[in-house]
C-alpha positions in Angstrom: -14.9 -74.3 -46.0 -17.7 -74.5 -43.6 -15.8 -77.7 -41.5 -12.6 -75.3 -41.3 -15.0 -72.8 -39.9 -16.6 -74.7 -37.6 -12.9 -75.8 -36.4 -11.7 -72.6 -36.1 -14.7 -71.5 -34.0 -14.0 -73.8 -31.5 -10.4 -72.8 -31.2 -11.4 -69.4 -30.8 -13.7 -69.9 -28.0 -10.7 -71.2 -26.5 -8.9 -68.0 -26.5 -11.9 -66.5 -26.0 -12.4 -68.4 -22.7 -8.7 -67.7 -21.2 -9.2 -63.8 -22.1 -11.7 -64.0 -19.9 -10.1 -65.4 -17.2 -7.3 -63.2 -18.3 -9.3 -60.2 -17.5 -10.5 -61.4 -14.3 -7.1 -60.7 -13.1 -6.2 -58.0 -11.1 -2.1 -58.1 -12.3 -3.7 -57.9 -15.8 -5.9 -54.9 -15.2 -3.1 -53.0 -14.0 -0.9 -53.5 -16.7 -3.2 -52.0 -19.3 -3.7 -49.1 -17.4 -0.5 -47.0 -18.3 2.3 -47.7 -20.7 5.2 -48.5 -18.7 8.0 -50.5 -19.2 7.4 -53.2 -16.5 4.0 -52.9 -17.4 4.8 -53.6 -21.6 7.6 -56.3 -20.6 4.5 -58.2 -18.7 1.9 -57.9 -21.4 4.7 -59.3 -23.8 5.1 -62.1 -21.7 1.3 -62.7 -21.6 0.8 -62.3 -25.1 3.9 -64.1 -26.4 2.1 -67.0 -24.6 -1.2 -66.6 -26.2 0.5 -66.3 -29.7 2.1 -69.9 -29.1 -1.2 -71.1 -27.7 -2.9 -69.6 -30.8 -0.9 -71.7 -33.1 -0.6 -74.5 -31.0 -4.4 -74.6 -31.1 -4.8 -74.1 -35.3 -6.0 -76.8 -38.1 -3.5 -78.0 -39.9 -4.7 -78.2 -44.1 -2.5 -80.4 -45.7 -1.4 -80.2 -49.4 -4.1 -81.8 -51.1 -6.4 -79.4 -49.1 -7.5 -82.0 -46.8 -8.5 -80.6 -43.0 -6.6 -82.3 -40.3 -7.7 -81.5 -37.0 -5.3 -82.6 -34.2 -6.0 -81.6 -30.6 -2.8 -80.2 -30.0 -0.7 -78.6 -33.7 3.1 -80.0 -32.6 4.3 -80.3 -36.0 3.6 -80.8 -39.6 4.9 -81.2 -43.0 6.5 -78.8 -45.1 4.2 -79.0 -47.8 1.3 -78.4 -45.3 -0.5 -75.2 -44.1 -2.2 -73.9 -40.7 -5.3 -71.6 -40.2 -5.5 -70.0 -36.8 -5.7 -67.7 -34.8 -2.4 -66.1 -34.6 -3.5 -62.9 -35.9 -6.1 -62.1 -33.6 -3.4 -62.1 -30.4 -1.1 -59.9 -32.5 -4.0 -57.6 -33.4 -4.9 -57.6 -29.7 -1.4 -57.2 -28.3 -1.0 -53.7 -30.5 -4.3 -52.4 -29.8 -3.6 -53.4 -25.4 -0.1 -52.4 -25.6 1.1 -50.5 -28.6 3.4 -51.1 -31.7 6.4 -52.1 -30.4 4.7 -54.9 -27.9 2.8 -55.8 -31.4 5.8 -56.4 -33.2 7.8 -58.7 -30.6 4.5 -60.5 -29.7 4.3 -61.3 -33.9 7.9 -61.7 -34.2 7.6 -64.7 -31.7 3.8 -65.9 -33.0 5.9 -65.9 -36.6 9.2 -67.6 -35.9 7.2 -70.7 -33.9 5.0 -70.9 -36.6 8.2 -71.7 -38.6 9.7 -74.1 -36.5 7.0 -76.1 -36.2 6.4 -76.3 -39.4 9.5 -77.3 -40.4 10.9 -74.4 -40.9 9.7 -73.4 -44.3 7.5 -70.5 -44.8 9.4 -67.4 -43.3 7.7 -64.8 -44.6 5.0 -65.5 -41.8 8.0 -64.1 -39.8 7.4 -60.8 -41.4 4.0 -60.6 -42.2 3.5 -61.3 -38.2 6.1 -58.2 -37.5 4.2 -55.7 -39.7 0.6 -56.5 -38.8 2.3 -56.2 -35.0 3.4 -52.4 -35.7 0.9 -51.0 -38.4 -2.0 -51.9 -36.0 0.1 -50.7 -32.8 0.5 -47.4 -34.8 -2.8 -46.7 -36.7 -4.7 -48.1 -33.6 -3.0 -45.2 -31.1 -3.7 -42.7 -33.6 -7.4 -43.3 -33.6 -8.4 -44.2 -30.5 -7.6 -40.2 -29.9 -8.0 -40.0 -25.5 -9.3 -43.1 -24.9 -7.7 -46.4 -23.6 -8.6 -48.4 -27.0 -10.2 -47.4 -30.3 -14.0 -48.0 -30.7 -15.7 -51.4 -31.6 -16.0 -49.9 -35.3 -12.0 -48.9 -35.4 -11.1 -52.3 -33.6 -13.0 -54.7 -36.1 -11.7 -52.2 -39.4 -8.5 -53.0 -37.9 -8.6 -56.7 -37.6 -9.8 -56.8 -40.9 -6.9 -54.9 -42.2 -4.8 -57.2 -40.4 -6.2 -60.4 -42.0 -6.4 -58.5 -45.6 -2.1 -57.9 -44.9 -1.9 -62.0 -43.8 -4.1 -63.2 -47.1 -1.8 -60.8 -49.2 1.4 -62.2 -48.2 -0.4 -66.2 -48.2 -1.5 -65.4 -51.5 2.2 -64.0 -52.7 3.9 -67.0 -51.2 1.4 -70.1 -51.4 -0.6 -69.3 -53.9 -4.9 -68.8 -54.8 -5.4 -72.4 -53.7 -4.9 -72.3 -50.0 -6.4 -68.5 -49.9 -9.6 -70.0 -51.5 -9.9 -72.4 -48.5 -9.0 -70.4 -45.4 -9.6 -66.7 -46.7 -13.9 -66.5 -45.4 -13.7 -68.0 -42.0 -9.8 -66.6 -41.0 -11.1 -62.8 -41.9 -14.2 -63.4 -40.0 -13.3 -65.6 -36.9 -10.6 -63.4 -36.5 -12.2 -60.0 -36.8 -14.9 -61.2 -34.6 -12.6 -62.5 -31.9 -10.2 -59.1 -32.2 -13.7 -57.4 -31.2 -14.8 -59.4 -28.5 -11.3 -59.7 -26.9 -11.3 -55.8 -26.9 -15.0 -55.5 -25.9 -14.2 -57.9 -23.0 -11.2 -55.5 -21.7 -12.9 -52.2 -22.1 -16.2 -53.7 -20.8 -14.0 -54.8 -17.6 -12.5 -51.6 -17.3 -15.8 -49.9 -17.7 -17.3 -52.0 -14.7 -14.0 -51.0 -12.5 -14.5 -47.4 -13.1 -18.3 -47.2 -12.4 -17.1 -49.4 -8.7 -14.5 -46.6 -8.2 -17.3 -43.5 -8.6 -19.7 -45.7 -6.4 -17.1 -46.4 -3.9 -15.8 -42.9 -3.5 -19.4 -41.5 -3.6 -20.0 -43.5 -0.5 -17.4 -42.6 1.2 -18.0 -38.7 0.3 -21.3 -39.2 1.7 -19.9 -41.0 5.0 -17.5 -38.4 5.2 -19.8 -35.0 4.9 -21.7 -36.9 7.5 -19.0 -37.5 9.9 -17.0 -34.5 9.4 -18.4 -32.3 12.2 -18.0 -34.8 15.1 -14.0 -35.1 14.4 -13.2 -31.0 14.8 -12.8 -31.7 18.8 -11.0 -34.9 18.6 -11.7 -38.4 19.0 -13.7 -38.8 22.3 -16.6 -40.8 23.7 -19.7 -38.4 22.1 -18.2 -38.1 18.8 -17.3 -41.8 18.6 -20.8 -42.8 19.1 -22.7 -40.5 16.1 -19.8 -41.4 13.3 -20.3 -45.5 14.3 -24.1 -44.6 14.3 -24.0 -43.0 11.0 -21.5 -45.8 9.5 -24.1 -48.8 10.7 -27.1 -46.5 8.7 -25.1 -46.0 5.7 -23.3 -49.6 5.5 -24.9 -53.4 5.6 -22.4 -54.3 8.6 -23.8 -55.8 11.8 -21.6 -53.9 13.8 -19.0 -50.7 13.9 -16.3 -49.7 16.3 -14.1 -47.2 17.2 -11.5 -47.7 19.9 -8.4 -45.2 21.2 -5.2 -46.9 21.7 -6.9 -48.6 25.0 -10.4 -48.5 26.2 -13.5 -48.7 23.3 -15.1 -45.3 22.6 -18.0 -46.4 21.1 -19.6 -49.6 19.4 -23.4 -50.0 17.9 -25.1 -52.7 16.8 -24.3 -56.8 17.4 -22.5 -57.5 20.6 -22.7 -53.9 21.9 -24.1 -56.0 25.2 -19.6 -56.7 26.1 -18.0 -54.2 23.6 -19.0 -51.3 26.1 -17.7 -47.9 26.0 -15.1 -46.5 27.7 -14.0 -50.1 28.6 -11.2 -51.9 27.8 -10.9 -53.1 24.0 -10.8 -56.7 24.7 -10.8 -58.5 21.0 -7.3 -60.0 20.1 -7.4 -58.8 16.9 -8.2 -54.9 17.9 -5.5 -55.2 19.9 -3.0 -56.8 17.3 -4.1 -53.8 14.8 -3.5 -50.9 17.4 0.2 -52.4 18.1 1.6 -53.0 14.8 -0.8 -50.4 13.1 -1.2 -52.6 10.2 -4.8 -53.6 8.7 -5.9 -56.7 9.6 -9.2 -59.1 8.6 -10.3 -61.9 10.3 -13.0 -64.5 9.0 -13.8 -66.4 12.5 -14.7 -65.8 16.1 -11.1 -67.5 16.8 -9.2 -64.9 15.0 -11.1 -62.0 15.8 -10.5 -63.4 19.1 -13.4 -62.2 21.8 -12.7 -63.4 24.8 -17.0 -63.7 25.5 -18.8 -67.1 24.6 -21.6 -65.3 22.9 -20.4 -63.4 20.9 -22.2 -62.9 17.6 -19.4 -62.0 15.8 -17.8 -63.9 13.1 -16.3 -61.7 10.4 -14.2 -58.6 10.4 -11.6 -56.1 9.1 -10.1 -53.4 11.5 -7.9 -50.7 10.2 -5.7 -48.2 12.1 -6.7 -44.7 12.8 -2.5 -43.0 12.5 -1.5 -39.6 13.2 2.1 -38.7 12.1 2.7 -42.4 11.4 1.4 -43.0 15.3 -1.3 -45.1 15.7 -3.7 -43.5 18.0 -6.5 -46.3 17.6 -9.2 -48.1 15.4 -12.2 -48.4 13.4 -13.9 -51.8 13.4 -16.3 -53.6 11.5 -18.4 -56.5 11.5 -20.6 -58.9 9.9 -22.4 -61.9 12.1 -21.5 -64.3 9.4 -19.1 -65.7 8.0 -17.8 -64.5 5.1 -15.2 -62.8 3.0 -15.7 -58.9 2.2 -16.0 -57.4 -0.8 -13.7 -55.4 -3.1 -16.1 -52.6 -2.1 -16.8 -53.0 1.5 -13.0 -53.5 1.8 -12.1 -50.5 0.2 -14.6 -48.3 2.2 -13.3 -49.5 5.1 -9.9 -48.3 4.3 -11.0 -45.4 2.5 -12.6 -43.9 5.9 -10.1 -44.9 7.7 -7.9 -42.6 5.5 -10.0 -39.9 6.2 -10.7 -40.3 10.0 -6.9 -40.0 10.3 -6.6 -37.0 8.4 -9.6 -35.1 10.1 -7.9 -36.2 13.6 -4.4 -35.3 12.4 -5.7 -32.0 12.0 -7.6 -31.7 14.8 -5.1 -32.1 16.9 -3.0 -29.4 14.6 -5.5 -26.9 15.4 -5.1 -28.1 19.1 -1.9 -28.3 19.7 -1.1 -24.9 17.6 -4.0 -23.3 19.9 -1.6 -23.8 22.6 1.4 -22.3 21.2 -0.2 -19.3 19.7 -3.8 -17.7 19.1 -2.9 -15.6 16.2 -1.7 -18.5 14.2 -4.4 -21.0 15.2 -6.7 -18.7 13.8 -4.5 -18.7 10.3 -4.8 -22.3 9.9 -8.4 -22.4 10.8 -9.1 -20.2 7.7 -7.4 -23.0 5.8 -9.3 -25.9 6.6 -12.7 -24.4 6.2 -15.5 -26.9 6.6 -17.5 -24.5 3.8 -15.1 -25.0 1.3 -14.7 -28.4 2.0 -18.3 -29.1 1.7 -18.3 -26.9 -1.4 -15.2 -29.5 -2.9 -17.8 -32.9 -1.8 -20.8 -31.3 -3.5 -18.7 -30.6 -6.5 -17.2 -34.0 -6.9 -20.6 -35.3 -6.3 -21.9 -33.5 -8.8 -18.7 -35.0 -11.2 -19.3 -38.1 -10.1 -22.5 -38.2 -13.0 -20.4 -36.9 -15.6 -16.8 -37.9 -15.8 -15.6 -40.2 -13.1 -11.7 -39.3 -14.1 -12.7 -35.7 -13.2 -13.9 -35.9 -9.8 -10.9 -38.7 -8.8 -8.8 -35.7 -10.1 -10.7 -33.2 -7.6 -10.5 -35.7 -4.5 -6.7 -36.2 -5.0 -6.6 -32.1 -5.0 -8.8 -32.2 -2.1 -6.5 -34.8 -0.6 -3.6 -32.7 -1.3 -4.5 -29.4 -0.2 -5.3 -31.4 3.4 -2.5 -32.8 3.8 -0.6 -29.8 3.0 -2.9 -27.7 5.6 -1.7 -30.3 7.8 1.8 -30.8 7.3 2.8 -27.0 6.3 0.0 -25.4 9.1 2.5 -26.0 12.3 5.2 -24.2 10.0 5.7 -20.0 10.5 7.4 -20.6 7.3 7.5 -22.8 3.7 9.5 -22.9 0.7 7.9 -21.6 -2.4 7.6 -24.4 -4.0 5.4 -26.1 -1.0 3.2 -22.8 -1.3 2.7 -23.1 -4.8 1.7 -26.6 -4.8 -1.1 -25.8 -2.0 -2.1 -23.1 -4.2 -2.3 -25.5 -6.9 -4.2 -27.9 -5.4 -7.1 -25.1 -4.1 -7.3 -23.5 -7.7 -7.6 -27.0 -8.8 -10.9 -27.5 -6.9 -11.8 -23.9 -7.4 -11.6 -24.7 -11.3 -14.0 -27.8 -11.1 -16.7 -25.3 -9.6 -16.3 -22.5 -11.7 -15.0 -23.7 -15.4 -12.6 -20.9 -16.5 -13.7 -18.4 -14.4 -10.0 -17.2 -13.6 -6.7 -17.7 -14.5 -2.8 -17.8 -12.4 0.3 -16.6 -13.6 3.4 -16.5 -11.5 6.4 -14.5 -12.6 9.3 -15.5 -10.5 13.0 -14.5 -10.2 13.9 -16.1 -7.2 14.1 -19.8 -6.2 11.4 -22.0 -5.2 13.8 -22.7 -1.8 12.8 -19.7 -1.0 11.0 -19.2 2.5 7.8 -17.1 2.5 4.8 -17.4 4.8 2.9 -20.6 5.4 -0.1 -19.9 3.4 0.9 -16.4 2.1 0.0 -16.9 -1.6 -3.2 -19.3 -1.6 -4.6 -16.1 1.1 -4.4 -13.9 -1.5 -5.5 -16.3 -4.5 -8.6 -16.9 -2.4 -9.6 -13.7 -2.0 -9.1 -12.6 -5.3 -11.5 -15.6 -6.7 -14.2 -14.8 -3.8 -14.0 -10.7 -3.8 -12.3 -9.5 -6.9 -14.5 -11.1 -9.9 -18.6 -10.1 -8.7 -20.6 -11.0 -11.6 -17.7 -11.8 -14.1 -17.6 -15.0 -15.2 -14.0 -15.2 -17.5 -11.4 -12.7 -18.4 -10.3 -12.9 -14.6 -6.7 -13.1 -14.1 -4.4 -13.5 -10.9 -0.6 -12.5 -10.8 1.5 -13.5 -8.3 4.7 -12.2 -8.4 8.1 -12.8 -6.4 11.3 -10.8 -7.0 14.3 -10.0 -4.8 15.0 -6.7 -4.1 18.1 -4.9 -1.5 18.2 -8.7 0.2 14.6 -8.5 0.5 11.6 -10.5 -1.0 9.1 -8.7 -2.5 5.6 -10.7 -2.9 2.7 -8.8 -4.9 -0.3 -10.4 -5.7 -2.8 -8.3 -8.6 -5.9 -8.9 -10.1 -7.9 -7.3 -12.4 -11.0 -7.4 -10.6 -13.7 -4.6 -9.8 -11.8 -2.8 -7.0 -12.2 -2.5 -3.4 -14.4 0.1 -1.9 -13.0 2.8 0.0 -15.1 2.3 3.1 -13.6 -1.2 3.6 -10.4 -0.9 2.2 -9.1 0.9 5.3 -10.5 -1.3 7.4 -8.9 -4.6 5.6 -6.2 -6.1 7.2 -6.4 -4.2 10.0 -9.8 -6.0 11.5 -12.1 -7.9 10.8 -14.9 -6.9 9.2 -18.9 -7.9 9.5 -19.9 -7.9 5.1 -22.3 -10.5 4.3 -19.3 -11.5 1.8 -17.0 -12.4 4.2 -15.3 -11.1 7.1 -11.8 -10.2 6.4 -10.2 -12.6 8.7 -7.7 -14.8 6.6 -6.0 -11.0 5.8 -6.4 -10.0 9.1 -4.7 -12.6 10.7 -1.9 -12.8 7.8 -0.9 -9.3 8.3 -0.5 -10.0 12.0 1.7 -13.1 11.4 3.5 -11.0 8.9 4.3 -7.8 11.1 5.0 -10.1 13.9 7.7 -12.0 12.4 9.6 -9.6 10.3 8.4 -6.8 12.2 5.8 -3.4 10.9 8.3 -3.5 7.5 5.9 -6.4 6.4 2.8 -4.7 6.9 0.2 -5.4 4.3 0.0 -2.9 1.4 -3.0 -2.5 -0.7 -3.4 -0.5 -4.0 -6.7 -0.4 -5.5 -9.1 0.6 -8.2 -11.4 0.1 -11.0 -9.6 -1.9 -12.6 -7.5 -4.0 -10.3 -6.4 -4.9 -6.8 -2.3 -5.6 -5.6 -1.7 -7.1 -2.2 2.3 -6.3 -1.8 4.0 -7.1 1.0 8.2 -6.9 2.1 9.9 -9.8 4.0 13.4 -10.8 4.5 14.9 -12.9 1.4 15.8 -16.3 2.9 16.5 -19.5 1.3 15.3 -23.2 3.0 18.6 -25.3 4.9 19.7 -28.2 2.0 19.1 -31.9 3.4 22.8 -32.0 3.4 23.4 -28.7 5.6 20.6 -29.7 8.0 22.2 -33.6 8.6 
């Protein structure tokens, strides 16, 4: 017994040793991520190969008992036996993948433990199958929200699956054979089951914490760098954010460039890369024309056309607006050397941002020339305060639950990129309204933990047109103004109904009131509270009234125990793709 044990321990170091290397792998990591069906045909493939390797790799006990230990199992006798490993991949395969994976990952470790042995024992064939789908099953139902049970689940599990293998050996084979193999099988293979899960969610632990770090640093870049964007990309606000990048980041050297000259460039070789110049590397240039990331790992391909150059290493993404590459961020190291996952993913992640902060700079540009009452609307949209207010939050989240705060930023992310592509719009359908106010009550929700609730009661379709920004106005100033010193039982309505061709849009609360002193005043002016000024209503009853005319004019009904914002516009319905085309 103790030579089969030491035999089997060797062969599971070997699977031990290609998990390892199997978790190493990006393509693996993804796979176990969600349950798809690419995702499950791939792990089958993987596994199926494992289970063959696992018997391939087993010691053969032949009839008298004896322990044969071939390199390589290719076939044996009839009459002989094989203890391996088989039953930890199964195991493995359920708990990564699920039942069903389980049971065609056993079915094929089964029927090729039959043909090589000469076809004779088939009941491996079904013992294989049900360990496959009773682990799949019990294993989802315990593991509750998390990816995989816990270490204490995992090895009760892999026991159980062993205890189901020795039952059916013993029913077929007989007390002999289970007297032999029964201590080191259980125990190898519940140890290795353990391990092999330990190793994933150990892995997957590691990725997560490099996620949190990565967008913390990127949060921190950004609240930094915010500010100098508002105006634009330009020569002054070009050099602070490549300053502040070189402080927070180990890189010899950062760059931004517009589509032509360089705006700015601090630290190794700012002696040629001068600013408001000419960009002069090849590879800048490369990157700004076919607005496609590129990295380059030697003076050649970065491609300076100066002798002394220092440096040797660098990636450059694009800086796009509408799909328009408008021009670059650079950086550098003075060696050479490959970049991290990290540094890599920085890069790009600030490049994402830069873009979006331009794009809607040059929104609030561009709109300032068409029309000041509706630059003034978007600007109440993307308010630096509540932005800064959303990175202090997911901060904050960042401590706590790192699936949290990537939920926040992709709200955060969503609620810009709506401000941008729905702000140069007079009017949106409902449904693009109601997934901006989504995406801000999201946020909100992180900050204050069931402070407030929305409810929508609709009887019209979410084609239909209605003000850019209309609703989330109204939700915001419920949750700012409505709520003082009330921390749940708040409640928003938001209500949409077609009456004589029109569309009638109220939005209630059931908040403390407004007082009387302000409440004919609201709308109609700003006003100077130290709890805000009244603007975003201001300016959304004089888009209102001057596009459907004084019809649409703001009404507000108050009292102690509620507010309604109603207002009347034309009922329209968006142009299908078809009719547009």
């Amino acid at each position: 017994m103790f030579n089969l044990f030491i035999l089997l321990a060797e062969r599971l170091g070997i699977i031990m040793v290609l998990a390892f290397l199997l978790v190493n792998m990006r393509f693996f990591r993804d796979l176990i991520e969600e349950r798809t069906l690419k995702s499950q045909t791939w792990l089958f493939v993987i596994f199926s190969l494992f289970v063959v390797v696992a018997n391939l790799a087993g010691v053969e006990i032949s009839s008298s008992k004896e322990i044969i230990a071939p390199l390589i199992v290719t076939g044996m006798p009839q009459s002989d036996s094989i203890a391996n490993t088989r039953v930890l991949v199964i195991t493995t395969a359920s708990l990564t993948a699920g039942p069903y994976v389980g049971m065609l990952v056993g079915l094929v470790g089964g029927l090729h433990r039959v043909i090589f042995g000469g076809f004779s024992d088939y009941f491996y064939i079904v013992s294989s199958v049900l360990i496959g789908y009773l682990v799949g099953v019990w294993g989802d139902r315990v593991k509750k929200n998390n990816l995989y049970p816990s270490t204490l689940w995992v090895a009760i599990l892999s026991l159980l699956a062993e205890l189901i293998q020795m039952a059916f050996i013993f029913a077929f084979r007989g007390f002999g054979l289970i007297k032999l193999v029964f201590v080191p099988m259980i125990l190898l293979n519940t140890i290795g089951s353990s391990l092999f899960i330990e190793i994933l969610k150990t892995y997957l632990s590691n990725e997560r914490q490099l996620r949190a770090v990565q967008t913390k640093d990127v949060l921190e870049l950004t609240n930094k760098t915010l500010p100098y964007f508002r105006h634009g990309l330009d020569l002054d606000s070009a050099a602070h954010v490549c300053q502040i990048i070189k402080e927070y980041t180990n890189f010899d050297a950062v760059g931004l460039t517009d589509r032509v000259n360089v705006l700015a460039h601090v630290g190794a070789g700012q002696d040629h890369h001068i600013a408001n110049e000419p960009v002069i590397t090849d590879l800048s240039k490369t990157v700004i024309s076919a607005g496609k990331e590129k990295r380059a790992y030697t003076k050649a391909e970065i491609g300076c056309p100066h002798q002394d150059c220092p440096l040797t290493s660098a990636i450059v993404c694009p800086l796009q607006v509408n799909k328009k590459t408008i021009g670059a961020l650079k950086l550098y190291f003075c060696e050479q050397r490959k970049m991290t996952v990290v540094e890599e993913n920085l890069v790009r992640g600030l490049a994402m941002i830069f873009s979006g902060q331009l794009a809607i700079g040059i929104a609030e540009q561009q709109t300032s020339l068409v029309n000041e009452a509706e630059i003034r609307a978007l600007q109440v949209q993307i308010n630096p305060h509540f932005f800064f207010n959303a990175i202090n939050t997911i901060g904050a989240l960042m401590r706590v639950d790192v699936d949290k705060a990537h939920e926040a930023l992709m709200e955060l992310s969503t609620f810009f990129r709506s401000s941008l592509k729905n702000g140069q719009s007079k009017e949106i359908t409902l449904e693009q309204e109601k997934r901006y106010v989504s995406a801000y009550t999201g946020i909100e929700s992180l900050r204050f933990p069931n402070k407030f609730t929305v409810n929508y009661r609709i009887d019209v379709p979410e084609t239909t047109l209605i003000p850019s920004f209309c609703l989330q106005i109204f939700v915001e100033n419920a949750i700012k103004h409505a709520f003082k010193g009330r921390k749940t039982g708040n409640k928003i309505v938001i209500n949409l109904c077609s009456r004589n061709q029109n569309l009638e849009i109220t939005v209630s609360d059931n908040g403390s009131g407004i007082e009387p002193a302000i409440l004919k005043r609201l709308g109609q002016e700003t006003i100077s509270e130290s709890q805000g000024s009244g603007t975003a209503l201001y300016n959304l009853n004089r888009r209102l009234k001057g596009l459907y005319g004084t019809s649409s004019e703001l009404q507000i009904t108050t009292g102690p125990t509620g507010t309604s914002f109603r207002t009347e516009i034309p009922l329209k319905q968006a142009k299908s793709k078809s009719k547009e085309s």
